[in-house]
C-alpha positions as CSV (number, residue, x, y, z in Angstrom):
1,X,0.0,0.0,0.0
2,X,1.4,3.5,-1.0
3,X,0.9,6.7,0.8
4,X,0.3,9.3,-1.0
5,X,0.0,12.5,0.9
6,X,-1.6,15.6,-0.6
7,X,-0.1,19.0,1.6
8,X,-2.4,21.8,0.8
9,X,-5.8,21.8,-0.4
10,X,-5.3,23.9,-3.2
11,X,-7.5,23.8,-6.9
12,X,-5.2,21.1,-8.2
13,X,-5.3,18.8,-5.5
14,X,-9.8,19.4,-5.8
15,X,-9.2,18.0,-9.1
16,X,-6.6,14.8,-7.5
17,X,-9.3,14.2,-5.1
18,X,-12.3,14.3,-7.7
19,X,-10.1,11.6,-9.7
20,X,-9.2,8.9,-6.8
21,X,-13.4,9.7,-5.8
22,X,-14.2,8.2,-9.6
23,X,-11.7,5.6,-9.8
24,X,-10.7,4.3,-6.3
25,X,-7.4,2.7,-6.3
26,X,-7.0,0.1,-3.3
27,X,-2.8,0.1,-4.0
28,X,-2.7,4.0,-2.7
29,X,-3.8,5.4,0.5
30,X,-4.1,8.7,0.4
31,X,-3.8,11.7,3.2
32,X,-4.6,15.3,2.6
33,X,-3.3,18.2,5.3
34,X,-4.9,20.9,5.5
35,X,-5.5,24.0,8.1
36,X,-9.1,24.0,7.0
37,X,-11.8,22.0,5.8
38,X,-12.9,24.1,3.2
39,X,-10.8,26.1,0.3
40,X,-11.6,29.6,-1.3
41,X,-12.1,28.9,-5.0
42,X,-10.4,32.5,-6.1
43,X,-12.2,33.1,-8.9
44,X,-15.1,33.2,-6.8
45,X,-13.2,35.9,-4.2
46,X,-13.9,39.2,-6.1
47,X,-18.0,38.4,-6.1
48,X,-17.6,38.1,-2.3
49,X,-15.3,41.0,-1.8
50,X,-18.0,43.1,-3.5
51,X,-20.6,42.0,-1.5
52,X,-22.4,40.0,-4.3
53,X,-21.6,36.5,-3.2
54,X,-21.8,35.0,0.7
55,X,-18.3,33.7,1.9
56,X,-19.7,29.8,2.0
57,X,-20.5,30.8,-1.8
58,X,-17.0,31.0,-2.4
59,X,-15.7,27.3,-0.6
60,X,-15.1,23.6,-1.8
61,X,-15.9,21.5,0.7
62,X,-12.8,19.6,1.0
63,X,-13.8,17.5,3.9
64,X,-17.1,16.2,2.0
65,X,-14.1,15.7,-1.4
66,X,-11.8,13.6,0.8
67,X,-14.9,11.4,2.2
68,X,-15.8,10.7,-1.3
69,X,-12.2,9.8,-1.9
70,X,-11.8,7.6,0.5
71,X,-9.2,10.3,2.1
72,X,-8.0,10.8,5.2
73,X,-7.9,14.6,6.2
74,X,-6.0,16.2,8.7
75,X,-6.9,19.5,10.2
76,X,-3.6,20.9,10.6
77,X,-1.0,22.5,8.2
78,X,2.6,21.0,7.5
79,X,5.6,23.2,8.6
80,X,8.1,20.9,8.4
81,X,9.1,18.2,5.2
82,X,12.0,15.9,5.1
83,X,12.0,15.2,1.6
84,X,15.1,11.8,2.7
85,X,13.1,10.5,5.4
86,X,9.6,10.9,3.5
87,X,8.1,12.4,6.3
88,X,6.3,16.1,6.8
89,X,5.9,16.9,10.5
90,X,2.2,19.3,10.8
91,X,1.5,22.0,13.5
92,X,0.3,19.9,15.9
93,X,3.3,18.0,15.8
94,X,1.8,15.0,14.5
95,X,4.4,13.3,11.9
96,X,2.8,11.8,8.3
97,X,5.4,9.5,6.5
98,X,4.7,9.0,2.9
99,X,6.0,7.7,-0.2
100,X,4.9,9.9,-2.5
101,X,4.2,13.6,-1.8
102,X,2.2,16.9,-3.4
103,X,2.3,20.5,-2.4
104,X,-0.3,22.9,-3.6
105,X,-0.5,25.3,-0.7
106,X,-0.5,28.4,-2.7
107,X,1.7,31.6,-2.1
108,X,1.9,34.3,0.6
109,X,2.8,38.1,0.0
110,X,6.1,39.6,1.2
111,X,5.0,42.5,3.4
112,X,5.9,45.8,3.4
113,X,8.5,47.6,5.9
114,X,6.3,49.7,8.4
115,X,7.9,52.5,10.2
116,X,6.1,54.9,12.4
117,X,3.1,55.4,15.0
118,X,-0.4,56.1,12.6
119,X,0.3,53.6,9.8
120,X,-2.5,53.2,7.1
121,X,-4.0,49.9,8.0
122,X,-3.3,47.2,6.1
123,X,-4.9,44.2,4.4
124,X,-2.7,41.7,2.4
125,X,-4.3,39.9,-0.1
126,X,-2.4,36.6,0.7
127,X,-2.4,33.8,1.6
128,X,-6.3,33.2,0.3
129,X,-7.2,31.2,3.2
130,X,-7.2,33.8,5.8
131,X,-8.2,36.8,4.1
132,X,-11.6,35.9,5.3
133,X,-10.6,37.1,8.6
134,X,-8.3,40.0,7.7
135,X,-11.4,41.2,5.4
136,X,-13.9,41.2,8.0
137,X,-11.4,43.2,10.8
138,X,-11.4,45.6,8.4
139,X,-14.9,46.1,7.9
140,X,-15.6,46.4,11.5
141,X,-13.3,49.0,12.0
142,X,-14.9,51.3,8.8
143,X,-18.0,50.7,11.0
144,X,-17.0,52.9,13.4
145,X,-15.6,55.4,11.0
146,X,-16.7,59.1,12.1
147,X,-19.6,60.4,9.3
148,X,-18.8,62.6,6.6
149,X,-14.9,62.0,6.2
150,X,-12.6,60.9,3.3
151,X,-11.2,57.9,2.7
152,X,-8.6,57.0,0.4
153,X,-7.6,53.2,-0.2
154,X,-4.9,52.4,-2.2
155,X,-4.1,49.5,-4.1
156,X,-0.3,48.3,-4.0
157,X,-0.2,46.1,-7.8
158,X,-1.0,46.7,-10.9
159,X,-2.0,43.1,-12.3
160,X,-5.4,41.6,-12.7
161,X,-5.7,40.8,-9.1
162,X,-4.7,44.3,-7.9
163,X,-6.7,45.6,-10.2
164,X,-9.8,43.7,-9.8
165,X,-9.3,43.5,-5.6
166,X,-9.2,47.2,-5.2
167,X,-12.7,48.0,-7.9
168,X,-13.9,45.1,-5.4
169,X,-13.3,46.5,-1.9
170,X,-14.3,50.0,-2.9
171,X,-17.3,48.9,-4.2
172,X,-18.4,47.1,-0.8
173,X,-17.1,50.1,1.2
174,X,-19.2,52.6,-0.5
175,X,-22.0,50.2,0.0
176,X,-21.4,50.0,3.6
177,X,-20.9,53.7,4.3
178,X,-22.6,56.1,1.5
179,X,-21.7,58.6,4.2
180,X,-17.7,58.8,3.7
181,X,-15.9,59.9,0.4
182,X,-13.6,56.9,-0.5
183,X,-11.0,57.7,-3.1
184,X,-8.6,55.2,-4.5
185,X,-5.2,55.4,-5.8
186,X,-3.5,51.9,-7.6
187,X,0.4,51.8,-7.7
188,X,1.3,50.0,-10.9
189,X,5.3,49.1,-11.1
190,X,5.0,48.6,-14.6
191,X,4.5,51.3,-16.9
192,X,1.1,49.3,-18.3
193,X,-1.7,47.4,-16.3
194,X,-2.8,43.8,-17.3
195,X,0.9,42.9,-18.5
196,X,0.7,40.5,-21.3
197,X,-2.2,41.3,-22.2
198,X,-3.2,43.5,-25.7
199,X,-4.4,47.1,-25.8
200,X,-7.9,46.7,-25.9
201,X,-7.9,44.3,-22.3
202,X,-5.8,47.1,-20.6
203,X,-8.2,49.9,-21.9
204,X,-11.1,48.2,-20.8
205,X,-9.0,48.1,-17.6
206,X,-7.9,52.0,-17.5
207,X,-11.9,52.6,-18.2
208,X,-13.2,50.6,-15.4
209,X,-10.5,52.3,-12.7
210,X,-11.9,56.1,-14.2
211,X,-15.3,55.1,-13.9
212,X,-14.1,53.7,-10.4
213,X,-12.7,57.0,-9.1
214,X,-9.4,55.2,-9.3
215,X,-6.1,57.5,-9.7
216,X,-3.6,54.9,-11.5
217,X,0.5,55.8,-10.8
218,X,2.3,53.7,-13.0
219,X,5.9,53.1,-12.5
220,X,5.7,53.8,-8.9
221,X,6.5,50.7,-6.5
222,X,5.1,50.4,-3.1
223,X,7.6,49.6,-0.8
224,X,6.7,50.7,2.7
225,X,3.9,52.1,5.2
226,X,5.3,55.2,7.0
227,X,3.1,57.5,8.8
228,X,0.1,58.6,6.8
229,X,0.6,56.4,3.6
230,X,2.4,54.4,1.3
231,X,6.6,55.5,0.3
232,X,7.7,54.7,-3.0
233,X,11.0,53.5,-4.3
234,X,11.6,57.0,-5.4
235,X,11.1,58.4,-2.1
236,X,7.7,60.0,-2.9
237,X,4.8,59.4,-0.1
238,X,1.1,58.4,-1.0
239,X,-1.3,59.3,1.3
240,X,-3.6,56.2,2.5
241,X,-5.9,55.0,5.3
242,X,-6.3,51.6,3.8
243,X,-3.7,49.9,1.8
244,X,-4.4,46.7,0.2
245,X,-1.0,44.7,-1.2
246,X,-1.7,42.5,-3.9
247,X,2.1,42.6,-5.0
248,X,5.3,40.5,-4.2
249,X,4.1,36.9,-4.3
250,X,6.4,34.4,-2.7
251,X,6.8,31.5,-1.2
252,X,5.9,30.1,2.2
253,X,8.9,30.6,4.7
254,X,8.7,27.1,6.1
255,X,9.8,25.9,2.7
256,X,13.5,27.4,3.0
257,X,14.4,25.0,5.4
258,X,13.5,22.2,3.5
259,X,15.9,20.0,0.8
260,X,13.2,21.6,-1.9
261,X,15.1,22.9,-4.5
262,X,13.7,27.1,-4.4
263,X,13.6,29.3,-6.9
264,X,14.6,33.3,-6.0
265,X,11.2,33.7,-4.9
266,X,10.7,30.5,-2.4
267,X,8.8,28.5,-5.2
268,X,9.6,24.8,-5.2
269,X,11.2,24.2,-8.8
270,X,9.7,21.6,-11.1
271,X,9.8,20.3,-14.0
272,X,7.1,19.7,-16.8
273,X,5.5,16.6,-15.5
274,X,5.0,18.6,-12.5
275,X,7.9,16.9,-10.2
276,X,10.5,18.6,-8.1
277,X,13.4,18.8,-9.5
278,X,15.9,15.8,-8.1
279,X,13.2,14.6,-5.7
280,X,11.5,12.1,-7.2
281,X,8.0,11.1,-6.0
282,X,7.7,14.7,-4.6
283,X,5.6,17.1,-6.8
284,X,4.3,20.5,-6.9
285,X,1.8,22.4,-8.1
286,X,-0.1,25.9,-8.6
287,X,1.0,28.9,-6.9
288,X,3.8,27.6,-4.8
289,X,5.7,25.7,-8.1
290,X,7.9,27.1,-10.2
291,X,8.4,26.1,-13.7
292,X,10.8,27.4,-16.7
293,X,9.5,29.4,-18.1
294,X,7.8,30.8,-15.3
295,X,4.1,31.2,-14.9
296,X,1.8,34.1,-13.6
297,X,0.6,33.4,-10.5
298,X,-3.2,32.4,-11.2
299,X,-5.7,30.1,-10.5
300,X,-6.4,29.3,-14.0
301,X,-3.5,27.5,-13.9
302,X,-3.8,25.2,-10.9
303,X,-6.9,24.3,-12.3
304,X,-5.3,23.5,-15.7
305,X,-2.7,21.1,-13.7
306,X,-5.2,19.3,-11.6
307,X,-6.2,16.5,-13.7
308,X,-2.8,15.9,-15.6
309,X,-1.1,15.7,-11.8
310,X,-4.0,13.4,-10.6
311,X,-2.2,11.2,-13.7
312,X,0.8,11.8,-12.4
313,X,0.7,11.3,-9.1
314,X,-0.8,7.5,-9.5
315,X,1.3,6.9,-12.5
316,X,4.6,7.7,-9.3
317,X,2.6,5.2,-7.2
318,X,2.6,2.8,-9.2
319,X,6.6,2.9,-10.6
320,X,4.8,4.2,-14.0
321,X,6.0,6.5,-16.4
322,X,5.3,10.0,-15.9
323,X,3.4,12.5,-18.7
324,X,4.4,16.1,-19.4
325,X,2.4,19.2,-18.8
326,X,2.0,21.5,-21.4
327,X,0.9,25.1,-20.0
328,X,-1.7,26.8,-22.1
329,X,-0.2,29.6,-24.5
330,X,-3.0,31.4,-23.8
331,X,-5.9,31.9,-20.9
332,X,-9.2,33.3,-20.5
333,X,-9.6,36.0,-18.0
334,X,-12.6,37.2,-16.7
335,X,-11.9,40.2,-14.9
336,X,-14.6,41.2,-12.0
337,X,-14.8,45.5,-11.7
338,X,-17.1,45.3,-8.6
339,X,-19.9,47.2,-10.5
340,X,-22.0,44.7,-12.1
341,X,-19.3,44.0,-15.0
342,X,-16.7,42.4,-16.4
343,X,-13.7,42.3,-18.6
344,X,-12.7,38.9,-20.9
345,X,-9.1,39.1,-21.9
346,X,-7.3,36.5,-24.0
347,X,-4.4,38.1,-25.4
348,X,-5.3,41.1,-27.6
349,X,-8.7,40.1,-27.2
350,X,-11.2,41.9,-25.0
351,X,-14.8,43.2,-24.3
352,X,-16.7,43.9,-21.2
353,X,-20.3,44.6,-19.5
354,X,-22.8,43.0,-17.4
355,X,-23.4,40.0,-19.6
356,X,-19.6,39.2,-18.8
357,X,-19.8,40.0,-15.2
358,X,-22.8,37.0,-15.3
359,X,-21.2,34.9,-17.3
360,X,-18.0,34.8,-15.1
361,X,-20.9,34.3,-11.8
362,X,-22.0,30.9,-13.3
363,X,-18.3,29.6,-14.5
364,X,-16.8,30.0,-11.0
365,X,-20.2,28.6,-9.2
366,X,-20.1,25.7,-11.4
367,X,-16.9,24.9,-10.8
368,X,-17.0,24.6,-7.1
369,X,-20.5,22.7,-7.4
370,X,-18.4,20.6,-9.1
371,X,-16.5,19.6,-6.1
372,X,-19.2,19.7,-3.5
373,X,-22.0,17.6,-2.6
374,X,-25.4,18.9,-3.7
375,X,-27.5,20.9,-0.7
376,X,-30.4,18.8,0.8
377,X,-33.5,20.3,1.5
């Protein structure tokens, strides 16, 4: 009997789980660690940021995914991995030897420096699985924001995410409190938003942030919170109350003291069938891997990986030869801007309204009722 242990509950492993639920394999018995029972889909993450969608909207039930895959699941994250030994020792301390090993526990932000006494307050937009919490702090403090004042939130990231996180939160904060002004400012590093994608996408884009009451500074990178806003690299201060960071993906720290082979960022290295790099039987996946040429950190990839490293991972199991992953040349992406629409972008295609914003609504909730078990009345 193989042990194959699945560390993270990220959209690849969904898919892993989905396969070993429709064709059981009684060779391979398989663990998944977790710090939750559920998993934010993030597609679904702007809907709930702008108040459209209930956070339980946005979850795959993972513990109802491992039942049907015969799975064990443990509540409780890994910190430690000793790639020799096979062995991963979890938070509670509890050790899980395997044989054959996945990561897909997505990526964290690096945070900014912070010096001085009335910072902006911050929300970083990862790790996804407790910005639940960090979201609703911040809510409950805006509650008790004075009447009348101004506001003015600024976005630290200039990609899709950034872009479509801070049209999100504004949208909901306006909602919540019609009586403040909120203002908000995007720092873009680049000297374009959307990068990669054509000029039409990133109109659309520069559109939606006007119509948004969004100021967009390009070539300006955040790189600390000081008294009264953000600093710049060139020394220049933005005034903020709420900074959201959406920039300066990396790794989690606990990786660096692991065999894993890292690239400059923490992400585990892999090649194309989706296996670390010298360590056979140990693979990786989504946000936290690392392939060359690199990828953008999106969902749309995990999700693209999930069923070819479901192949994979039994195909290592079972002393079989492994399959190569071709990445897409090309994705779809549907771009929420937390006012009823939406922006499709594939290359130097693009178009937007509420039809799109509807469309995207039903992709990402049939997707996670994909994964989860239908309600009962």
């Amino acid at each position: 009997m193989k042990q194959l242990l699945l560390i993270g509950a990220g959209h690849a492993h969904a898919f892993v789980l989905e396969a070993f639920a429709n064709q059981t394999d009684h060779h391979i018995a398989l663990t998944v660690v977790s710090d939750a029972a559920t998993a934010a889909y993030s597609g679904s993450v702007p809907a709930w940021l702008a108040g459209e969608s209930t956070l339980e909207e946005t979850q795959i039930d993972i513990a109802a995914l491992c039942q049907r895959a015969n799975a064990r699941l443990i509540l409780s994250p890994a910190k430690t991995v000793n790639t020799q030994a096979r062995y991963v020792i979890l938070a509670n301390g509890d050790r899980i030897d395997f044989d054959v090993a996945s990561f897909n526990i997505g990526s964290t932000l690096k945070p900014p420096q912070q010096h001085g006494n009335r910072l902006p307050q911050l929300i970083a937009m990862r790790p996804l699985s407790t910005l639940h919490r960090r979201w609703q702090a911040l809510q409950n403090d805006v509650n008790h924001l004075p009447s009348g004042g101004h506001q003015r939130v600024v976005g630290v990231g200039g990609g899709a995410a950034g872009c479509e996180t801070l049209m999100s939160v504004l949208a909901q904060l306006r909602k919540q409190r019609p009586d403040i002004r909120w203002q908000g400012h995007l720092l873009s590093a680049s000297n374009e938003l959307l990068p990669g994608a054509g000029d039409l996408p990133r109109w659309l884009i520069q559109r939606a942030l006007l119509r948004a009451d969004i100021s967009v500074h390009h070539q300006v990178r955040g790189e600390a919170l000081v008294d009264g806003g953000v600093l710049t690299h060139c020394n220049v201060l933005i005034p903020a109350d709420i900074v959201l960071w959406a920039t300066g993906a990396v790794g989690h720290g606990w990786l660096a003291d692991s065999a894993l082979p890292l690239d400059k960022n923490g992400f585990i290295r892999v090649a194309k069938t989706l296996e670390v790099i010298d360590q056979p039987g140990i693979f990786a996946s989504g946000d936290c891997a690392a392939l060359t040429p690199t990828l953008p950190n999106a969902g749309v990839y995990a999700v693209r990986m999930g069923p070819p490293l479901a192949d994979n991972l039994r195909h290592a199991c079972h002393g079989e030869t492994l399959n190569d992953w071709q990445p897409p040349k090309r994705v779809l992406a549907l771009i929420g801007t937390g006012d009823g629409r939406a922006i499709a972008s594939r290359g130097t295609f693009g178009l937007s309204g509420k039809w799109v914003w509807k469309w995207k609504k039903r992709i990402d909730a049939r997707f996670i009722a994909r994964f989860n078990p239908p309600f009962e009345d």
